[in-house]
C-alpha positions, 0 to 999 in steps of 0.5 A: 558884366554886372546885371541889376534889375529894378522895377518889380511890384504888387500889381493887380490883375490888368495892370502894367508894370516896366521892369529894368536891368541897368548892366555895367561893363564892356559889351552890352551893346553887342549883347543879347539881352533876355528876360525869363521868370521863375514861379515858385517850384517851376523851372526858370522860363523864357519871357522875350529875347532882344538882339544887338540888332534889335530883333527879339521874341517872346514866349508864348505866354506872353506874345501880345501883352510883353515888349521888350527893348533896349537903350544901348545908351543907357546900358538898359533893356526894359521889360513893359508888361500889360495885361498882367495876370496872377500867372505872371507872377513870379520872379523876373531874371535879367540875362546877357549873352555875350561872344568871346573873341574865342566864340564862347557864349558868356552869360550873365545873370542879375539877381531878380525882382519880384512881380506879384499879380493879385486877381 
């Protein structure tokens, strides 16, 4: 499974942007897909989660101005982020998790996009 994330910008504070992550390859849709971020110095972060079944949670800086979803269609999972605040900036990780026959967790990383949120 191959990640590419596009989407990220210079935004100012109260903005929105949508972050996308087109993956190629077998098993996106069985797969659960996550969004983290990683400020600078600051350890990578989860921002939401989304199962094969549509199920997904946030983190808790982000509840409530985040949503993440899916086009299985497509290949896709979105991030549509509101409200954004100078702390949201940082570099944004497409992820995906995916279950071999043997029951190992196979992860997936995309190469990031950066959001920057100017005050």
């Amino acid at each position: 499974v191959q990640l590419v994330e596009s989407g990220g910008d210079l935004v100012q504070a109260g903005g929105s942007l949508r972050l996308s992550c087109a993956a190629s390859g077998r098993g996106f849709s069985v797969a659960t897909m996550g969004w983290y971020r990683q400020a600078p110095g600051k350890q990578r972060v989860l921002v939401a989660l989304i199962t094969s079944g549509g199920s997904t949670t946030y983190g808790d800086s982000v509840k409530g101005r985040f949503t993440i979803s899916r086009d299985n269609a497509k290949n896709t999972v979105y991030l549509q982020m509101n409200s954004l605040k100078p702390e949201d900036t940082a570099v944004y990780y497409c992820a995906a998790y995916i279950t071999d026959t043997t029951n190992r967790v196979l992860s997936y990383w995309g190469q990031g996009t950066q959001v920057t949120v100017s005050s």
